[in-house]
DRENFILUM-686180 format. One line per field, with one value per atom (N, C-alpha, C): residue in three letters; x, y, z; residue number from 1. Coordinates in steps of 0.2 Angstrom, whole numbers, plus 2048, in hexadecimal, padded with zeros to 3 digits. Layout:
// DRENFILUM-686180
residu = [ALA,...]
xx = [X,...]
yy = [Y,...]
zz = [Z,...]
num = [NUM,...]
//
This chain:
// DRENFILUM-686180
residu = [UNK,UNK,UNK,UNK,UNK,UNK,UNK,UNK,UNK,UNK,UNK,UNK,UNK,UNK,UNK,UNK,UNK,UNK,UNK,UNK,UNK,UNK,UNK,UNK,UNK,UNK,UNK,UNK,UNK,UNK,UNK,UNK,UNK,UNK,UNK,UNK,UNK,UNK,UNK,UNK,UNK,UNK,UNK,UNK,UNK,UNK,UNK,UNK,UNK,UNK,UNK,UNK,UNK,UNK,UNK,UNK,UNK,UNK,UNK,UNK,UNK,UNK,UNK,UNK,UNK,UNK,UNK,UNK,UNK,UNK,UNK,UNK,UNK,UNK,UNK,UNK,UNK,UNK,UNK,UNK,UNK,UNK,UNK,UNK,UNK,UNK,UNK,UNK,UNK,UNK,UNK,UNK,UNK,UNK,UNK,UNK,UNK,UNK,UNK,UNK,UNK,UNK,UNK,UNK,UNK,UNK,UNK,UNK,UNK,UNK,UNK,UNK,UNK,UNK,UNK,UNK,UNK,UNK,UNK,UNK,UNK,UNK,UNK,UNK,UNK,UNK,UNK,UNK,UNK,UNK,UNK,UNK,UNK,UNK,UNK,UNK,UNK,UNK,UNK,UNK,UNK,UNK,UNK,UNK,UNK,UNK,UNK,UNK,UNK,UNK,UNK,UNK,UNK,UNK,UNK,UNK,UNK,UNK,UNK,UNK,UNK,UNK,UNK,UNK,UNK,UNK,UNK,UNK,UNK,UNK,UNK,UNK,UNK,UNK,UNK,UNK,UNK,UNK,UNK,UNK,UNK,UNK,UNK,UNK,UNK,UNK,UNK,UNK,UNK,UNK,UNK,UNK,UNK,UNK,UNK,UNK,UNK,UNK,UNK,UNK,UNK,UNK,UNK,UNK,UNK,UNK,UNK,UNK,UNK,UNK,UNK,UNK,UNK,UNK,UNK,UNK,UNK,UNK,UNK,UNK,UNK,UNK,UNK,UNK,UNK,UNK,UNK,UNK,UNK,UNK,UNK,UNK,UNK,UNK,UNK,UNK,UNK,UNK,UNK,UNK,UNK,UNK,UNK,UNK,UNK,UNK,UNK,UNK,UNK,UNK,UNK,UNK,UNK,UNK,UNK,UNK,UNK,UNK,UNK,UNK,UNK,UNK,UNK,UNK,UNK,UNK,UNK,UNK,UNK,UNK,UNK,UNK,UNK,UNK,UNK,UNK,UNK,UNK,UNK,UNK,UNK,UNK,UNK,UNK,UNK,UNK,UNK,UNK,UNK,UNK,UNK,UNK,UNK,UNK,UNK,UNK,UNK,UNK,UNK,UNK,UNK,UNK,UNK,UNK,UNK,UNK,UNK,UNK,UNK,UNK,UNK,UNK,UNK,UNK,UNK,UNK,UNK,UNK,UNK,UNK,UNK,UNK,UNK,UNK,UNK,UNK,UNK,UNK,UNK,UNK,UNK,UNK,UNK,UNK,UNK,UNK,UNK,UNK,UNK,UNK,UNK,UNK,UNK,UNK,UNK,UNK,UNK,UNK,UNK,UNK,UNK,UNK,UNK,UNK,UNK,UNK,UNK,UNK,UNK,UNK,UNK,UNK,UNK,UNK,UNK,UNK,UNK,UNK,UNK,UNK,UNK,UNK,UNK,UNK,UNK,UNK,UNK,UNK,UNK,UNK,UNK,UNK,UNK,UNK,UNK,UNK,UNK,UNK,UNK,UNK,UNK,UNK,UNK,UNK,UNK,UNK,UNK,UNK,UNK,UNK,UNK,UNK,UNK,UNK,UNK,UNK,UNK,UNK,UNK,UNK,UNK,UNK,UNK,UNK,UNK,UNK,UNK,UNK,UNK,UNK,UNK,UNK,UNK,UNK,UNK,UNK,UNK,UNK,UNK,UNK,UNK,UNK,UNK,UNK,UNK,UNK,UNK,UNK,UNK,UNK,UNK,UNK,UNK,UNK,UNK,UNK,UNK,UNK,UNK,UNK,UNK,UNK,UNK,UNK,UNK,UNK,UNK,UNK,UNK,UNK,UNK,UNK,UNK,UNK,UNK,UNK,UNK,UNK,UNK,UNK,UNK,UNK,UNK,UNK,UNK,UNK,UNK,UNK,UNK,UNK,UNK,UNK,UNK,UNK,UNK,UNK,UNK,UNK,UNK,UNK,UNK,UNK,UNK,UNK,UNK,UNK,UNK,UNK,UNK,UNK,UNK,UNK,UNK,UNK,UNK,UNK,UNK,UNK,UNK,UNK,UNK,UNK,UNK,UNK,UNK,UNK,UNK,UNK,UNK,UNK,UNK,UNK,UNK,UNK,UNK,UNK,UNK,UNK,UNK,UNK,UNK,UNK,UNK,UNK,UNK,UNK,UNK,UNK,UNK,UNK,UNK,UNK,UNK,UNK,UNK,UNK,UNK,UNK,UNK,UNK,UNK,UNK,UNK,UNK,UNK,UNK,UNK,UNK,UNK,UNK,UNK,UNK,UNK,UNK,UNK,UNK,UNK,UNK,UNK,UNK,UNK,UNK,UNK,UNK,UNK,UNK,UNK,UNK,UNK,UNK,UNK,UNK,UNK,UNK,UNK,UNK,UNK,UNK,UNK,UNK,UNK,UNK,UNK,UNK,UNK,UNK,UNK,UNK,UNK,UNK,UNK,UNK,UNK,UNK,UNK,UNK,UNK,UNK,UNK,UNK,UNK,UNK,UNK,UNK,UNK,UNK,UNK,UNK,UNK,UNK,UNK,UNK,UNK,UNK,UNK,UNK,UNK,UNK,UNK,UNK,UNK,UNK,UNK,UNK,UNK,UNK,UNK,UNK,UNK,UNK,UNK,UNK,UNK,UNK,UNK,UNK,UNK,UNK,UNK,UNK,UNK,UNK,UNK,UNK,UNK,UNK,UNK,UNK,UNK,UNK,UNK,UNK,UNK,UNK,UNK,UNK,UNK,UNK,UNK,UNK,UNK,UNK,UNK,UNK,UNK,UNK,UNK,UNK,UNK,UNK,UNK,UNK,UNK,UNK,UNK,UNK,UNK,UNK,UNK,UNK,UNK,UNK,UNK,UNK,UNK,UNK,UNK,UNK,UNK,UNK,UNK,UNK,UNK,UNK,UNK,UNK,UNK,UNK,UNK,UNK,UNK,UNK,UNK,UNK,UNK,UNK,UNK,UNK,UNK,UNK,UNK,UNK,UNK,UNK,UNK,UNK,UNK,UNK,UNK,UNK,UNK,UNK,UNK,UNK,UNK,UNK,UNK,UNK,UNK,UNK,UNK,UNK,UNK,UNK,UNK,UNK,UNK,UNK,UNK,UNK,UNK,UNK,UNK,UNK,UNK,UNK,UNK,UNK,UNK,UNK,UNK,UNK,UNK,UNK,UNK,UNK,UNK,UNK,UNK,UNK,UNK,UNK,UNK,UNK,UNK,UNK,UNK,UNK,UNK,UNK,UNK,UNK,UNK,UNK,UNK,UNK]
xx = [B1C,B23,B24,B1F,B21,B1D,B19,B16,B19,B1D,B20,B27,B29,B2E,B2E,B31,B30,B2F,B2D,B2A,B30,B36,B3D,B40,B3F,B42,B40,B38,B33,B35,B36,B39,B3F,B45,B4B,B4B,B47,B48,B44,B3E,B3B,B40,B43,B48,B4E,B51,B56,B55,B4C,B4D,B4B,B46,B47,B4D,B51,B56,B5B,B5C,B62,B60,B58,B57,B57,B59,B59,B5E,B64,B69,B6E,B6D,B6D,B6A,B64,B62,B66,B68,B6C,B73,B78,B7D,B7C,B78,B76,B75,B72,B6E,B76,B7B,B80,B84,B86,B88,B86,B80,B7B,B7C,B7F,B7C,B7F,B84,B88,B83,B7F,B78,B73,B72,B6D,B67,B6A,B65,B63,B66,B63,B5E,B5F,B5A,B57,B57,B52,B4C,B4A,B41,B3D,B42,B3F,B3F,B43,B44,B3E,B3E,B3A,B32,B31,B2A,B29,B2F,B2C,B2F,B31,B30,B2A,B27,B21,B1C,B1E,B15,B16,B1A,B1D,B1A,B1D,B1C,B16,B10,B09,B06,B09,B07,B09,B11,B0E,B0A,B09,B03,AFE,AFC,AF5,AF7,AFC,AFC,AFB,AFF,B01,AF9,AF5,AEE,AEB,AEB,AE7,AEA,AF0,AF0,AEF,AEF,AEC,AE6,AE4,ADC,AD8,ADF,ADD,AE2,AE2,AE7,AE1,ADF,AD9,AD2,AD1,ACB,ACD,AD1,AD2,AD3,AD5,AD6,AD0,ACD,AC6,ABF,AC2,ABE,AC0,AC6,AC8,AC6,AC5,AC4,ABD,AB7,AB2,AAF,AB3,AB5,AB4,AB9,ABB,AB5,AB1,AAE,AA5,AA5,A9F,AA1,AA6,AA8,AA8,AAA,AA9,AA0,A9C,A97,A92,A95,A92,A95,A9A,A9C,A98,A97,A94,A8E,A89,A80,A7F,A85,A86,A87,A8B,A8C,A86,A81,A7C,A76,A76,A71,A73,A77,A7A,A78,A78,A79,A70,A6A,A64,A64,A6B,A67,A67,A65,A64,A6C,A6E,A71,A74,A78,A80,A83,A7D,A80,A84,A7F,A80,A85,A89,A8D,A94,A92,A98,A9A,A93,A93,A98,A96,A99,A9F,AA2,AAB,AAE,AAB,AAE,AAD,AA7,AA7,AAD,AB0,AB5,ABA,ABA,AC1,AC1,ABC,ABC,ABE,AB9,ABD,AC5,AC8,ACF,AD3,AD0,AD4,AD2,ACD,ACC,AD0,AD1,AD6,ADD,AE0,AE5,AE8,AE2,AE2,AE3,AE2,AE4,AEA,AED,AF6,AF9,AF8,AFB,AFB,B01,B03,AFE,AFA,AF6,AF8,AF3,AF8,AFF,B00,B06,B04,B09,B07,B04,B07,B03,AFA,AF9,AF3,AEE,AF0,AF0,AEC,AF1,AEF,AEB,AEA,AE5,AE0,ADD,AD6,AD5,ADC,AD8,AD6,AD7,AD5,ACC,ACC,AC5,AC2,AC3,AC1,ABE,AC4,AC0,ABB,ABD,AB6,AB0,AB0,AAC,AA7,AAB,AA7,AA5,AA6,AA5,A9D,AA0,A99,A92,A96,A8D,A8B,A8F,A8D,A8A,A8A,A88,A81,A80,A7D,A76,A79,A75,A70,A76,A72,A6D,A70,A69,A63,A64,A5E,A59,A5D,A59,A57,A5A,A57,A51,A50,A4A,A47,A44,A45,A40,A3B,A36,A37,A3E,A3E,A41,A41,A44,A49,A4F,A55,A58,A58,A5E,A5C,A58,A58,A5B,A58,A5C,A64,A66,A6C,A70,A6F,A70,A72,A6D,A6E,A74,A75,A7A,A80,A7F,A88,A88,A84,A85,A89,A87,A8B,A8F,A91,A99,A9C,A9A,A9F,AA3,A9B,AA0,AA0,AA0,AA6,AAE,AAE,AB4,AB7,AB4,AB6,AB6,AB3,AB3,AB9,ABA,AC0,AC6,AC5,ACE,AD0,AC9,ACA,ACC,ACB,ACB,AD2,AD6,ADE,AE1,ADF,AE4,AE1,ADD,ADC,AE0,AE7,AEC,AED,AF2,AF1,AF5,AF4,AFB,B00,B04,B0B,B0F,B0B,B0B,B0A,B05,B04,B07,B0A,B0E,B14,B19,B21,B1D,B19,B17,B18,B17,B14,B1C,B20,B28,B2C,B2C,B30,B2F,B29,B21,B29,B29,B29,B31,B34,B3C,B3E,B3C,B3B,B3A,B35,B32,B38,B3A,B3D,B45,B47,B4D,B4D,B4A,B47,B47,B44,B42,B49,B4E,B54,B59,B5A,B5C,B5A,B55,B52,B55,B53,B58,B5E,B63,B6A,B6A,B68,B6B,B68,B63,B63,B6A,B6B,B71,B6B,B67,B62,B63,B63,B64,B61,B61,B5E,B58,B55,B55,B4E,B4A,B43,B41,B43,B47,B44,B49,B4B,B44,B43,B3D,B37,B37,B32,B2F,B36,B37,B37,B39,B37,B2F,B2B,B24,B22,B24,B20,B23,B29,B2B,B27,B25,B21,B1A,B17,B10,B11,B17,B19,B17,B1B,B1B,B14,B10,B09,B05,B07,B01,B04,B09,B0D,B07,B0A,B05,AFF,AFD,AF7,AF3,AF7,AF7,AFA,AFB,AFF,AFB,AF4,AF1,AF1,AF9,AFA,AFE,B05,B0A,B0D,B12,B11,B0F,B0F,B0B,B03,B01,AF7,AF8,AF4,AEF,AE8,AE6,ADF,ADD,AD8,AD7,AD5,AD4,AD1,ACE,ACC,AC8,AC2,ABE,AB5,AB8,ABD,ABD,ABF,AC5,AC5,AC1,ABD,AB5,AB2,AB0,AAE,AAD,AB6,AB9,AB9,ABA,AB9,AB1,AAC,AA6,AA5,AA7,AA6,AAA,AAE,AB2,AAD,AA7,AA2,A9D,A99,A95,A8F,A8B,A88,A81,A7E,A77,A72,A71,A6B,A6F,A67,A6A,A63,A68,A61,A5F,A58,A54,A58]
yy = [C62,C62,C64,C68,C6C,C65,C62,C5D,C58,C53,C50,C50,C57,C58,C55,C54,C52,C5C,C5C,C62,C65,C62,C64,C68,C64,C66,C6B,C6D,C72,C7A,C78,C7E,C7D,C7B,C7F,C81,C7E,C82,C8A,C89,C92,C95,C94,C97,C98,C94,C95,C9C,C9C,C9D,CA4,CA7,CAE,CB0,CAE,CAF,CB2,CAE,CAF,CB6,CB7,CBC,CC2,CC1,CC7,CC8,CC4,CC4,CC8,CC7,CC6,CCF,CD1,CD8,CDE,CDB,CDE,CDF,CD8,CDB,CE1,CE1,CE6,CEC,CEB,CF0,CF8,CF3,CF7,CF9,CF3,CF5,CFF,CFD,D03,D08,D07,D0E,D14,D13,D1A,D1C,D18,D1C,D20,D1F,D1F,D25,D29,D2F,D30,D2C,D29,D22,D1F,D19,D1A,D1B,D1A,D1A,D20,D20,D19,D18,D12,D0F,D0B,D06,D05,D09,D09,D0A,D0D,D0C,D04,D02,CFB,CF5,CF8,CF1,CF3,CF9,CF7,CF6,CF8,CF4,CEC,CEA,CE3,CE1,CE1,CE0,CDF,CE4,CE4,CDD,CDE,CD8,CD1,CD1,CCA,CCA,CCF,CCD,CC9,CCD,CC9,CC2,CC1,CBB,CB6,CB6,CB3,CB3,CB7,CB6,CB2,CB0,CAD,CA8,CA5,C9E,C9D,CA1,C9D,C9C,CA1,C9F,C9A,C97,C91,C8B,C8C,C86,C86,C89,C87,C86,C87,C86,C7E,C7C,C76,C72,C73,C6F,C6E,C73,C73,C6E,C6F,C67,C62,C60,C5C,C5A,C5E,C5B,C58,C5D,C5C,C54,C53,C4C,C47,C47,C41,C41,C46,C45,C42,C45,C44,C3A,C38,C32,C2F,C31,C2C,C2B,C2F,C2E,C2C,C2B,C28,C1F,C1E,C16,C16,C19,C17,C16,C1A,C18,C13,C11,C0A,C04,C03,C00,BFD,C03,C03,BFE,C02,BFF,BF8,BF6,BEE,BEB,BEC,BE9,BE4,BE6,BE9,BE2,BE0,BDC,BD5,BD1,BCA,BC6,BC0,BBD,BB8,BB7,BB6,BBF,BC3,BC8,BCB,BCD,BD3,BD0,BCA,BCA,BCB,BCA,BCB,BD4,BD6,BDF,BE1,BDF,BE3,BE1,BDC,BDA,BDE,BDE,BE2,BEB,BED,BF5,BF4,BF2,BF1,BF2,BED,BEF,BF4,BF7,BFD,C01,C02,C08,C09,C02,C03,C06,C02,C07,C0F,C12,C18,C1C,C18,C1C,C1C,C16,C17,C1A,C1E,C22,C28,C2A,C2F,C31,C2B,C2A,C2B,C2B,C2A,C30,C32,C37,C38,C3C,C3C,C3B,C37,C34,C31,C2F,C29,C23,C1F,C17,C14,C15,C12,C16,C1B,C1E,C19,C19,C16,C0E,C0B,C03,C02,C08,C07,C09,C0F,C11,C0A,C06,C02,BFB,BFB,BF6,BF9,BFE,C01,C00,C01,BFE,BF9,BF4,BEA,BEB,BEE,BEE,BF0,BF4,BF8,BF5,BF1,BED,BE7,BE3,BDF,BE0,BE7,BE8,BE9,BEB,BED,BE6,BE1,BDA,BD7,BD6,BD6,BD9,BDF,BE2,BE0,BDE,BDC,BD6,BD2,BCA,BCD,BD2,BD5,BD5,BDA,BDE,BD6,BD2,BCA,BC9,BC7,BC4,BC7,BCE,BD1,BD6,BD6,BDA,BE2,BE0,BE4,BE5,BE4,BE6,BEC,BF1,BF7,BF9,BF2,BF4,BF3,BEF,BED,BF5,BF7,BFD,C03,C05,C09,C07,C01,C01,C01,C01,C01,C08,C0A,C13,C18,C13,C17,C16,C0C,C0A,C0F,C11,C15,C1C,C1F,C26,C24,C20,C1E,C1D,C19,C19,C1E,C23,C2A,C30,C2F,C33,C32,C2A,C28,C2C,C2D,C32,C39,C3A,C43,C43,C3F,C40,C3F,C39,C38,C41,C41,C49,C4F,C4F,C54,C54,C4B,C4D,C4F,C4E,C4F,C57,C5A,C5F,C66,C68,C6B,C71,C77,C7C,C7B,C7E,C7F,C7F,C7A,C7C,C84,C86,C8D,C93,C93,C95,C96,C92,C91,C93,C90,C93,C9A,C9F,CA5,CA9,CA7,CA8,CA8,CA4,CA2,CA7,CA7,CAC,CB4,CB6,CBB,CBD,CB8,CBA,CBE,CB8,CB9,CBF,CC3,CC7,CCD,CCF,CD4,CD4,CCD,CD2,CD2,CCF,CD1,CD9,CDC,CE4,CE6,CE4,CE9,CE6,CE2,CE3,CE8,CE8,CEB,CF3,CF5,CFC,CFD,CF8,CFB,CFC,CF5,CF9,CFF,D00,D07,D0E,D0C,D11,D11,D0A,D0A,D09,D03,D02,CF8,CFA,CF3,CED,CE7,CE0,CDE,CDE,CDB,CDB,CE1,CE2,CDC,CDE,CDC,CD2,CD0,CC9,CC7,CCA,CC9,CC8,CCC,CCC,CC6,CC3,CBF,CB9,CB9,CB2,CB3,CB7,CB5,CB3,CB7,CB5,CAE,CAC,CA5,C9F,CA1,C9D,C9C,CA2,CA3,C9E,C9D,C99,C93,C92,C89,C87,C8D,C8B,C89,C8C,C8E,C85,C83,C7D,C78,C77,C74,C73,C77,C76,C72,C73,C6F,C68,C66,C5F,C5B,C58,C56,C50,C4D,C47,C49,C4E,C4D,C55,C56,C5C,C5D,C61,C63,C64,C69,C6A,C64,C5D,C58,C58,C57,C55,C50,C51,C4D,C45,C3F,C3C,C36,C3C,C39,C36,C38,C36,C2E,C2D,C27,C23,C26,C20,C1E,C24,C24,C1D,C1E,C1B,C11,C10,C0B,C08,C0C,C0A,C08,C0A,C09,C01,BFF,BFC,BF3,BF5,BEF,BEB,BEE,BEC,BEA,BE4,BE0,BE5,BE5,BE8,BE8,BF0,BF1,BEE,BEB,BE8,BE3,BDE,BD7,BD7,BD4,BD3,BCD,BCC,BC9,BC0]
zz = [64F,651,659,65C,662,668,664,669,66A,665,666,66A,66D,671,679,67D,682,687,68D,690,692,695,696,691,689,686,681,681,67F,683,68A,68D,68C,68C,68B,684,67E,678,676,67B,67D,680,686,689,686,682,67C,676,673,66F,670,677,679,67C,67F,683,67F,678,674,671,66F,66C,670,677,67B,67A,67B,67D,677,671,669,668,66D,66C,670,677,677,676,673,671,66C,665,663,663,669,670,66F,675,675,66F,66A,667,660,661,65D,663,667,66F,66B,666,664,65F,65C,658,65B,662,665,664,661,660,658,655,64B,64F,651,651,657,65C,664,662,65E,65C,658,652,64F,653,654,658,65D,660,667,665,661,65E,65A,658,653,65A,662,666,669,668,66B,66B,663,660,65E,65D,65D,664,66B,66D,670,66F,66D,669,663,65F,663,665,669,66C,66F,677,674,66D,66B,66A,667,666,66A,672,675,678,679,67C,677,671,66C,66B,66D,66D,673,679,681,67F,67C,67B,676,66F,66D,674,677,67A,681,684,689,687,67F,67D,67D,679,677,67D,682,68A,68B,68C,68F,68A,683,681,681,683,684,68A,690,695,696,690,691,68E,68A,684,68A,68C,691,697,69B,69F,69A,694,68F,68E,68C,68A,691,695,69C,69E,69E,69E,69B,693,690,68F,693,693,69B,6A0,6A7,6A4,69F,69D,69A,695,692,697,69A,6A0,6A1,6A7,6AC,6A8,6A0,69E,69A,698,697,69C,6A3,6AA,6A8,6A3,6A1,69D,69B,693,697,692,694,693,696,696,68D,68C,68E,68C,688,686,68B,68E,698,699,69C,69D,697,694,68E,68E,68D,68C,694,696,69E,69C,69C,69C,697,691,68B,68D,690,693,697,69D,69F,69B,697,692,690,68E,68A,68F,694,697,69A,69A,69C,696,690,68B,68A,68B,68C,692,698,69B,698,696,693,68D,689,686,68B,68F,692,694,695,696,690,68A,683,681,67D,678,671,670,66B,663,661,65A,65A,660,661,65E,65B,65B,660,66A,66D,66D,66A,66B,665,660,65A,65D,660,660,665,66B,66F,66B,669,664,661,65C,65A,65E,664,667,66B,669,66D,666,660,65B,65B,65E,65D,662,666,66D,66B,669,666,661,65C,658,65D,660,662,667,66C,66F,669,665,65E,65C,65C,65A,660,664,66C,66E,66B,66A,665,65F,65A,65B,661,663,66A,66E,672,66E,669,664,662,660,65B,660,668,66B,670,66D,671,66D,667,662,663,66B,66C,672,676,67D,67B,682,682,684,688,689,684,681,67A,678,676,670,673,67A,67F,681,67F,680,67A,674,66D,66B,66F,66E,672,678,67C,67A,678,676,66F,669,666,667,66B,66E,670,677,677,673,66B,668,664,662,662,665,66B,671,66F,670,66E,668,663,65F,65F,662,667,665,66D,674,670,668,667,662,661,65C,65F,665,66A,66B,66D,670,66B,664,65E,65D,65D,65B,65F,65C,660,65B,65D,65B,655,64F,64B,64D,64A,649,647,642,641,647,649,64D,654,657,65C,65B,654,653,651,64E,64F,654,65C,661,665,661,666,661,65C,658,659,657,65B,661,667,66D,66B,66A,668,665,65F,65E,660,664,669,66E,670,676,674,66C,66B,66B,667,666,66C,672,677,67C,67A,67D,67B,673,66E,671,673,673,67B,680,688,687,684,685,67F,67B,679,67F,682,688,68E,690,693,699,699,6A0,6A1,6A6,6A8,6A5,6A6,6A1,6A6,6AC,6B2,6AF,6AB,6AB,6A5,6A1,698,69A,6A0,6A0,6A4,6AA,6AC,6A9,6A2,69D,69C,697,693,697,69D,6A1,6A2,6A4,6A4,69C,696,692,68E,692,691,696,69A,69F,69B,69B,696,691,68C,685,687,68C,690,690,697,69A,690,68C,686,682,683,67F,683,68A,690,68E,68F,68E,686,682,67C,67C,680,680,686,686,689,68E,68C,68F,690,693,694,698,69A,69D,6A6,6A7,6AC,6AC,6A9,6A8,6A3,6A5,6A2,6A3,69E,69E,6A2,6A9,6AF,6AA,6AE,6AC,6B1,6B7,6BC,6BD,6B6,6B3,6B1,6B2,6AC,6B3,6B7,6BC,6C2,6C3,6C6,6C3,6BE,6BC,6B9,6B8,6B8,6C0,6C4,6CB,6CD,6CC,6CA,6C8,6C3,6BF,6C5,6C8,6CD,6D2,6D1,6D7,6D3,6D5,6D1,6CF,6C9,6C6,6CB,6CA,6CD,6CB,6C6,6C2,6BF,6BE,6BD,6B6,6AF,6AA,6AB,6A7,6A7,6A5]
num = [1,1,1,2,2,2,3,3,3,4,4,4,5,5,5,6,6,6,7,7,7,8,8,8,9,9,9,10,10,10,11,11,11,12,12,12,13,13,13,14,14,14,15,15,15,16,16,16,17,17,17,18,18,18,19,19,19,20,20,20,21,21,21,22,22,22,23,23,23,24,24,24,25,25,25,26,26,26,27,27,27,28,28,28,29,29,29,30,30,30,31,31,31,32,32,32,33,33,33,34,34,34,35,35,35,36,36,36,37,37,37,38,38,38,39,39,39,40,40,40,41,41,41,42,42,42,43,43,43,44,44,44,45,45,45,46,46,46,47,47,47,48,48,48,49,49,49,50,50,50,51,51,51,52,52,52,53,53,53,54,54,54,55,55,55,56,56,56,57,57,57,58,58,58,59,59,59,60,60,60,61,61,61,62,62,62,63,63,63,64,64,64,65,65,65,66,66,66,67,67,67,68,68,68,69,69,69,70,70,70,71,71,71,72,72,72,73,73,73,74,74,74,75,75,75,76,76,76,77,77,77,78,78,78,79,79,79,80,80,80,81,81,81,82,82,82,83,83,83,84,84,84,85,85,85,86,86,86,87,87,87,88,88,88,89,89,89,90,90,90,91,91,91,92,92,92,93,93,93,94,94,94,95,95,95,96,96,96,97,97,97,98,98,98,99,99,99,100,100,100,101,101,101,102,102,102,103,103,103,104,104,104,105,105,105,106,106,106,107,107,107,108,108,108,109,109,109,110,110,110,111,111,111,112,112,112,113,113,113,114,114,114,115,115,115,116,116,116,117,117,117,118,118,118,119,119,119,120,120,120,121,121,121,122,122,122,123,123,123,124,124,124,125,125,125,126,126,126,127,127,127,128,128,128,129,129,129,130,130,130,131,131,131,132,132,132,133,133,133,134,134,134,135,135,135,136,136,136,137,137,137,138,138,138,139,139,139,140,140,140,141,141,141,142,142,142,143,143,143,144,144,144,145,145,145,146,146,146,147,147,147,148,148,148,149,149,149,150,150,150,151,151,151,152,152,152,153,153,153,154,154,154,155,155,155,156,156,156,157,157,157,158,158,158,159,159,159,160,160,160,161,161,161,162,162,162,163,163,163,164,164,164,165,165,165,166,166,166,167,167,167,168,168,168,169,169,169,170,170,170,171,171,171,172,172,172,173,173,173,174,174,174,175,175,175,176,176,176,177,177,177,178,178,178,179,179,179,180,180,180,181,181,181,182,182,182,183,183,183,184,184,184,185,185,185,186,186,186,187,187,187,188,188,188,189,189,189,190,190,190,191,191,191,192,192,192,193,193,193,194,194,194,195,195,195,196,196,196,197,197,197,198,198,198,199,199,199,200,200,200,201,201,201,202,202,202,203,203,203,204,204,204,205,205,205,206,206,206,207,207,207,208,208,208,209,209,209,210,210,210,211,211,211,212,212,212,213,213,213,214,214,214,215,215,215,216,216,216,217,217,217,218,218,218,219,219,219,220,220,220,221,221,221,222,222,222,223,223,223,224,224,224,225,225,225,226,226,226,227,227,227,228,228,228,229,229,229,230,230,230,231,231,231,232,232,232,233,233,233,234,234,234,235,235,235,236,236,236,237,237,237,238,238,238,239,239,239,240,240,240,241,241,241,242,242,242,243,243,243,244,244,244,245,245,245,246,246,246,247,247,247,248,248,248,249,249,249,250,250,250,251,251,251,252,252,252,253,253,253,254,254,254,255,255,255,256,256,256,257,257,257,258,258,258,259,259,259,260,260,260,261,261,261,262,262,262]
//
């Protein structure tokens, strides 16, 4: 739910929904001020272990939301290198294949950039995998006719082996962009927030102490919500997953190849 939102619309809903609950603790806040001495204790002991509890929270999904960036970034630099060794070594094989392989690596790796641009598990994400699919098949068929037609050279088998791995990289990297934190999890972490600081506004106005500290809170641990969403939303947002390996590499690929096969 939270991914398919647009990033405009992801913050002003965190913003809404701790803001209200501040707002929503202190009317409360004042209106209880004439209990103040039946309730100040509870209250004040249960925003602060509350507010304890989210910390952990909030640190435990930064900490699933940058594991999962950081494989993902490592996916895409791992799959870029494995389409550069496939490349180099097609460059290897004999003729009409070599030139067939290189056009089709080409293909591929533009759809692997373009994968980088797309929504994960979107239809357009969808029709690209399946077009690295038809590639994908066609290079192994290609492949098959190197192997017949050299059944005891060394490059076909060396090259057999690497288009093997790239083609499951390619399944790394698509498992990586879809691999995102619960939905549970995250409305946990927004609700978690909203609650602690309805409580610890509830608890200042019955002191009769200013909002200023209360809102400045709530704005950092609304920003922290954003960076933690961000960071899970690999294509879209602000922090994206680079996908410089791939264009390094696509740019590589514009200049005629170093080796010529047999």
């Amino acid at each position: 739910m939270f991914f398919s939102l647009s990033s405009w619309a992801l913050a002003f809903i965190l913003s809404a929904v701790v803001g209200t609950a501040t707002a929503a603790g202190y009317a409360a806040g004042y209106y209880l001020r004439e209990h103040e001495a039946k309730v100040r204790e509870p209250f004040g002991v249960l925003q602060g272990a509350l507010l304890g509890v989210v910390g952990l929270i909030l640190a435990f999904g930064l900490t699933l939301a940058v594991g999962r960036y950081e494989d993902r970034r490592a996916a895409t630099v791992t799959e870029s290198n494995a389409i550069g060794t496939t490349y180099l070594r097609a460059q290897l094989l004999a003729e009409p294949v070599r030139s067939r392989s290189l056009g089709l690596l080409r293909r591929y790796t533009d759809l692997a950039l373009q994968v980088s641009r797309e929504v994960p598990n979107s239809s357009a994400m969808r029709r690209t995998t399946a077009a690295e699919g038809v590639v994908q098949r066609r290079l192994w068929g290609l492949a098959g006719q190197a192997i017949d037609g050299a059944p005891v050279a060394s490059a076909p088998r060396l090259y057999v082996e690497t288009l093997n791995e790239m083609i499951d990289q390619q399944t790394v990297r698509e498992a990586a962009l879809n691999n995102r934190i619960p939905t549970a999890v995250l409305a946990l972490e927004i609700f978690g927030a909203a609650i602690a600081f309805g409580l610890l506004a509830l608890y200042t106005a019955m002191h009769g102490r200013g909002a200023t500290t209360v809102i400045l809170a709530g704005a950092l641990v609304t920003i922290l919500l954003l960076i933690i969403f961000d960071l899970d939303r690999p294509t879209r947002g602000l922090i994206r997953v680079p996908d410089s390996p791939l264009v390094a590499l696509r740019a590589s690929m514009a200049v005629p190849p170093a080796a010529q096969g047999p």
